[in-house]
N, C-alpha and C positions, 0 to 999 in steps of 0.2 A: 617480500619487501618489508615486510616488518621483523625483526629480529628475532627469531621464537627462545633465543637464549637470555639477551636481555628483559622478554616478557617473562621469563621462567623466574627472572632474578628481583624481576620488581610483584610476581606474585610471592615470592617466599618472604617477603616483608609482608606481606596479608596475611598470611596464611594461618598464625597465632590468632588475630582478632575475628577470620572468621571462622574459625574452628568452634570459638566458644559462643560466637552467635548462632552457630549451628545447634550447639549442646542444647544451648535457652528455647531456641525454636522448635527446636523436636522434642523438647517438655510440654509446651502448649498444644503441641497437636497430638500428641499424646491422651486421646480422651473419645469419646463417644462420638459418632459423627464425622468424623476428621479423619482426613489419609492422611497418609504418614508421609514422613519429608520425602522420604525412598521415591515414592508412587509421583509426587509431583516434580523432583528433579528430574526424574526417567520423564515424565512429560515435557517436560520442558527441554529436555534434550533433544525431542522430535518434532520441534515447532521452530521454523522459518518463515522469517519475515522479507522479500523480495526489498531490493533497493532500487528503486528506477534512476535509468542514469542521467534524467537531467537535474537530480536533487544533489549530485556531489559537485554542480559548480552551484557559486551562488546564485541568489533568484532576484527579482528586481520587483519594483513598483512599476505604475505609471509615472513616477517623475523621475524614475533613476536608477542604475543599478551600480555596487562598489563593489566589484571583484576583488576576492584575499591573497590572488596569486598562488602561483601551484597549480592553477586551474586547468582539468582535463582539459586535452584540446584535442583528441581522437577518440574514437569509439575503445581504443584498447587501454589509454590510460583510463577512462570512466569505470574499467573491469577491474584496471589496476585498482583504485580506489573502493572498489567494494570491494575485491580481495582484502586490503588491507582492513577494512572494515571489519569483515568477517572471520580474519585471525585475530579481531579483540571483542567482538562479541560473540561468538561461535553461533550466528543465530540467523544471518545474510548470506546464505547461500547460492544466491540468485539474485537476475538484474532483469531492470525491465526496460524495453528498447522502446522508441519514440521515432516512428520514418514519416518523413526525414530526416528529423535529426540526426538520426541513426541508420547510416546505409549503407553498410560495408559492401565493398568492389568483390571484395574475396569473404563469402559467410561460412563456408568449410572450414576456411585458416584464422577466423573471426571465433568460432564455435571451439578448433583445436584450443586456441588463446585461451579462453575461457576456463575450460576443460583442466589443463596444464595448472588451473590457480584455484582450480576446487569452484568455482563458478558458473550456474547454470543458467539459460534461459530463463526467465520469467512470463507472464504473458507481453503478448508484445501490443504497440498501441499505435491504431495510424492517427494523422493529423489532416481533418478536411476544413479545417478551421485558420488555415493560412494558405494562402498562393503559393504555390511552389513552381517553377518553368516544370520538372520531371512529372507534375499530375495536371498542369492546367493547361496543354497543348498550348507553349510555347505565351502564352499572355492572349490567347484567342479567348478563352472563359474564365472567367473568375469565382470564389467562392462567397464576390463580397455578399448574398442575397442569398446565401444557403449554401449547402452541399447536396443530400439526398433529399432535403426537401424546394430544391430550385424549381425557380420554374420552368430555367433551361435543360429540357430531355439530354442536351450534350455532356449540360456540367453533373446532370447528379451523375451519366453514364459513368465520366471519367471519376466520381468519389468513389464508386462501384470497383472500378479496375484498380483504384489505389487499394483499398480495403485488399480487395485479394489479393492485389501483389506483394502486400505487408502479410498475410498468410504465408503464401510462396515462400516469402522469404523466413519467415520463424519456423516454415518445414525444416529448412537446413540448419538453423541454427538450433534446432532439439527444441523450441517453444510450442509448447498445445495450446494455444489460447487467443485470441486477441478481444482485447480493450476497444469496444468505441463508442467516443466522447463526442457528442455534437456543436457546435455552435447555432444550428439552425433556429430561425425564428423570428420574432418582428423585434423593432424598435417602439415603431409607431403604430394607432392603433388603424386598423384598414389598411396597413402596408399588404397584404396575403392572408388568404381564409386557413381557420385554425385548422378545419378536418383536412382541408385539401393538403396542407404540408405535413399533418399526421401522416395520410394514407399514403404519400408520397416514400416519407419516411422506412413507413412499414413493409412498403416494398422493396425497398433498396436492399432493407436490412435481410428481407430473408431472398435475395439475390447473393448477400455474401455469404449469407446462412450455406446456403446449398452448395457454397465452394469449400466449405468445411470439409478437413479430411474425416475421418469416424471416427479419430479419437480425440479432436480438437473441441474446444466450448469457445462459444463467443457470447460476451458479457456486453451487457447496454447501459452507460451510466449516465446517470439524469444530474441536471443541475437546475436550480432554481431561476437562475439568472446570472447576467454576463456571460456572454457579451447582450444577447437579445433579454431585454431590460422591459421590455414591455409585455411579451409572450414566450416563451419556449419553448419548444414544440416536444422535448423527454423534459419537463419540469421537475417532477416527482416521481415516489415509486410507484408509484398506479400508472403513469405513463410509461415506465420502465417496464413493469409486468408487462402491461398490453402489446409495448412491442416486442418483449422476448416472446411471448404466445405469438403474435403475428410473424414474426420472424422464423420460428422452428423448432425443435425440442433440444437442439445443445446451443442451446441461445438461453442463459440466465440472467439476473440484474448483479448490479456490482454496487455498493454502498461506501460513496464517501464521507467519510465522517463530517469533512463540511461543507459538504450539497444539499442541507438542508435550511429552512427558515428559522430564524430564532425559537427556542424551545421547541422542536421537533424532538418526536418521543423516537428514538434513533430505536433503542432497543424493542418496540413494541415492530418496528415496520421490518427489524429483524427477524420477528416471531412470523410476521405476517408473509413475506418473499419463503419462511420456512416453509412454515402451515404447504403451501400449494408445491414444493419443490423448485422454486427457480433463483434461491439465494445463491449467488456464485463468485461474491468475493469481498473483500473491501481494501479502500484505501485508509490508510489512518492517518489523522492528523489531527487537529483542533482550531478553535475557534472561539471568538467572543464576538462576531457581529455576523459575521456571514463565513464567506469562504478566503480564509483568512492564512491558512495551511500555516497553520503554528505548531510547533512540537507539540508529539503526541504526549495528551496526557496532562499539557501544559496549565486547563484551564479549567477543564472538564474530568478529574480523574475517577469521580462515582459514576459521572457517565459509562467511563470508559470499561470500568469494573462488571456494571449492569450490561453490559453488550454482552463482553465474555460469558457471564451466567447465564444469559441466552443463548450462545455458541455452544456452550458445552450441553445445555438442555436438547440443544439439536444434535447434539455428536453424543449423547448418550453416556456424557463424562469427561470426555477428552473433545479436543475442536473436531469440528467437521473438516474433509480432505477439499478446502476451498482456496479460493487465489488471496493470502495475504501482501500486502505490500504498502510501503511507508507513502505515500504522496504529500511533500510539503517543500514552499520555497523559502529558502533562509538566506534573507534579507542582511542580517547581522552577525550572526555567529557563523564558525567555520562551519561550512554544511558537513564536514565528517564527525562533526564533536554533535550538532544539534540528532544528526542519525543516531547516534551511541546516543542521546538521550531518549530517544523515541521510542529506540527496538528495550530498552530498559522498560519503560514504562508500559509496553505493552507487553512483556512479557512478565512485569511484576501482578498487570490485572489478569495476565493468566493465572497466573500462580494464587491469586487471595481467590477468584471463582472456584478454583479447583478445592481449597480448604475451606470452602461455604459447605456446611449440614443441609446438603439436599434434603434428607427425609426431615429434617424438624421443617426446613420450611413451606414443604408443601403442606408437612399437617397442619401450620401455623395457619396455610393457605385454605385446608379443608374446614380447618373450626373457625375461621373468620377473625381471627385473630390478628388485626393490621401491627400491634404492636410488637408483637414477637416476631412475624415474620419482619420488621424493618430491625431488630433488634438481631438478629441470626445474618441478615445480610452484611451489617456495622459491623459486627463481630470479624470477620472474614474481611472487610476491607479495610478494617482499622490494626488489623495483624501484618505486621512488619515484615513481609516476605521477601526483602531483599537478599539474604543469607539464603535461599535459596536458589533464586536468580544466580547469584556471584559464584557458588559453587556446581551447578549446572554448567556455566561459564565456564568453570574451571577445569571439570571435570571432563570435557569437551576441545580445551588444548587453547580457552579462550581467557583472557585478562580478569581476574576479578573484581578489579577497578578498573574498567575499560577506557575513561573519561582521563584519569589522571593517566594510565600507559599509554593512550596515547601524544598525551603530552609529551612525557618521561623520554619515548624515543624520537621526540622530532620530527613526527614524519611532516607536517607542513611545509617545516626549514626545507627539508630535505627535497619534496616536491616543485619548491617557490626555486633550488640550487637549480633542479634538474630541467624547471618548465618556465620558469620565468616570474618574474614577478608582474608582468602587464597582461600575464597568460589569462583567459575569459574561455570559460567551458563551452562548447560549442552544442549549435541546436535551440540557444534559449534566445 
C-alpha cells in the first residue's frame, strides 16, 4: 500500500545529505571505546518494535475523542496500517492484538493476511477490565468489582476462560505470548481486604499459567492506578514479580514506561526484574504526570537512553530477546505519524546506548568517580545518532525520512478516499 517506487524517489533526494552525515558520524566514533557505525546499524537492523492495533486509530480522553478519518474499522485494515508503517520505518514488524477488540471469525486467514504484508503476531492481550456479552455469560456477571480478584468464584472463573481463550486464539495466529493488564482493586478504603484479592489474583494467574503451551510466556503488568484509585492489587513491580513467582516460571513482568509514580527510577527496577530473571518486556511511551501514553521519548528522552544502557548491560551488548512494543493513545496527531515518531526515538536511544564506552564507565564506576561516569554517559547521548537510524532505515528497504514520506505519498488522503472520513477504529 505504500508505493516502494515513489519511496525509492523521495529517498534519493536524501541520500546526498545523509551520506555526508554518515562521513561526520563515523569520524566521531572513530576512537577508543566506540563501535563502529557498521556494528550498530547491523544492530539496529535486528531490533523491532511491535505496534498494538488499537494505537492506529486515535485515542480519546474522558471528555472526548476526535477521530482523523481513515480510521481502521476491521482487524485487517489495523495490519494494513502497521504494514504500511513498517514499509517507512523498516522496524514494525509485528502487531499486537486486544480481545475483544480483536476477534477474528477466521484466525488462519486473519494470520495468512498478515503473513502476505510481512506482519507478525505480537503478544497478544486479553481485556477483563470491560464487560463484554462473549466473557460475562450474557450480562449474568459483571467485572464492575474485579476480575480474578472478584469475590464472585463465577466472575473470576469466566476472566480465567477468557485468558485462555485469548491464548487459544494467538496459538493460531503464530503469537507466543500474552499480556495481562488488571483493573482489579478498590476505590474506597474497606471496599475488599488487600491479601485476599492478592491471593485471589495469584491464583487465577497461575491457572492461565498452566494453560501456557511450552513455548509461550505470559507477562504481568502493573499499574499504579486507574481505574482502582484507592488500592490496586499489581500496583508495582514488587507486586509484578510476586505474581509472576506465584503464577509459574514462563510468567515474567512487563514495564510500562508510564505505570509508574512520578520520578520512579524506571531504569533501576529494570536492573532489579534483571538481577532475578523475570524482565519480559515493555511498553514504551512517556509521561509528565502519570500515565499519560505520550510519544515515546517525548518528555523523558535521558530516561529513555538510561533504560537502553540497562537493556544492553542485560544482553550483554545488544538488547535482550524480550517483547518490545509501542503502547500510547494519540489524542492529537495522526496515530501513524505519532508511531513513526516513537519507533525513531526509541531506536535513536538504542543506537547512543550502543556508542556509550562500556569499559571507561565501569572503571569510572570502580574508582568512584561520579563525574566521569556522568560525563561518558552525555557523551553518548548527546551524540547525534540519527544518520544512523536513517541509514539502517534505509538500508532495510525503509524511508529515511519516514515523517516527511509519509506525508509525501498521502497515505491518510488515501485511507480517509478508501474508509471514510467519519470511519472510528474499532475496539477503543
Amino acid at each position: 500500500m505504500i508505493d516502494q517506487e515513489r519511496l525509492a524517489d523521495l529517498n534519493e533526494g536524501e541520500t546526498t545529505s545523509l551520506q555526508r552525515d554518515m562521513e561526520h558520524l563515523a569520524g566521531q566514533l572513530d576512537r577508543p571505546g566506540r563501535i563502529s557505525a557498521a556494528e550498530v546499524i547491523d544492530a539496529l537492523s535486528e531490533f523491532s518494535v511491535a505496534a498494538p492495533s488499537w494505537a492506529v486509530g486515535t485515542g480519546g480522553t474522558r471528555f472526548g475523542r476526535f477521530p482523523i478519518g481513515g480510521e481502521p474499522r476491521t482487524t485487517e485494515e489495523k495490519i494494513d496500517d502497521v504494514a504500511a508503517l513498517n514499509a517507512l520505518t523498516a522496524s514494525n514488524r509485528s502487531i499486537s492484538l486486544h480481545v475483544p477488540w480483536d476477534d477474528p471469525v477466521d484466525p488462519d486467514g486473519l494470520r495468512g493476511y498478515a503473513a502476505d504484508r510481512s506482519i507478525g503476531f505480537d503478544a497478544m492481550n486479553s481485556n477483563t477490565f470491560q464487560d463484554n456479552p462473549s466473557t460475562t455469560a450474557d450480562g449474568k456477571v459483571s467485572y464492575k468489582f474485579g476480575s480474578l480478584a472478584n469475590s464472585d468464584p463465577a466472575v473470576r472463573e469466566i476472566a480465567i476462560e477468557h485468558n485462555q481463550y485469548v491464548i487459544d486464539l494467538g496459538v493460531r495466529l503464530g503469537s507466543r505470548a500474552l499480556t495481562v493488564w488488571l483493573a482489579d482493586g478498590m476505590n474506597h478504603p474497606g471496599q475488599a481486604d488487600h491479601r485476599t484479592q492478592f491471593e485471589r489474583v495469584a491464583d487465577g494467574l497461575r491457572t492461565i499459567h498452566d494453560h501456557l503451551p511450552d513455548d509461550w510466556q505470559m507477562y504481568t503488568e502493573h499499574k499504579p492506578y486507574e481505574p482502582a484509585f484507592y488500592a490496586t492489587v499489581n500496583f508495582d513491580w514488587g507486586s509484578s514479580l510476586l505474581l509472576a513467582q506465584a503464577a509459574g516460571p514462563k510468567t515474567s513482568c512487563l514495564v510500562d514506561l508510564g505505570h509508574h509514580l512520578p520520578n520512579a527510577n524506571i531504569e533501576q527496577i529494570v536492573s532489579r526484574l534483571a538481577m532475578v530473571g523475570r524482565l519480559g518486556g515493555f511498553h514504551f511511551n512517556d509521561s509528565k504526570y502519570g500515565d499519560d501514553d505520550l510519544t515515546t521519548g517525548s518528555i523523558q528522552p535521558f530516561q529513555l537512553f538510561l533504560i537502553f544502557c540497562e537493556l544492553i548491560r542485560v544482553g550483554d551488548g545488544r538488547l535482550p530477546p524480550l517483547a518490545y512494543m509501542i503502547d500510547q493513545s494519540h489524542n492529537i496527531k495522526d496515530p501513524l505519524e505519532d508511531l513513526i515518531q516513537s519507533t525513531e526515538a526509541v531506536s535513536i536511544a538504542y543506537a547512543q546506548a550502543l556508542i556509550a564506552d562500556r569499559a571507561a564507565l565501569h572503571q569510572a564506576q570502580d574508582d568512584n568517580d561520579a563525574a566521569l561516569a556522568q560525563e561518558t554517559l552525555q557523551v553518548a547521548f548527546r551524540t547525534d545518532v540519527r544518520p544512523l537510524v536513517a541509514e539502517a532505515r534505509r538500508l532495510a528497504g525503509g524511508a529515511i525520512a519516514p515523517l516527511e514520506a509519509y506525508r509525501a505519498v498521502g497515505y491518510r488522503a488515501a485511507m480517509i478516499e478508501r474508509r471514510g472520513l467519519a470511519s472510528v477504529a474499532t475496539g477503543l
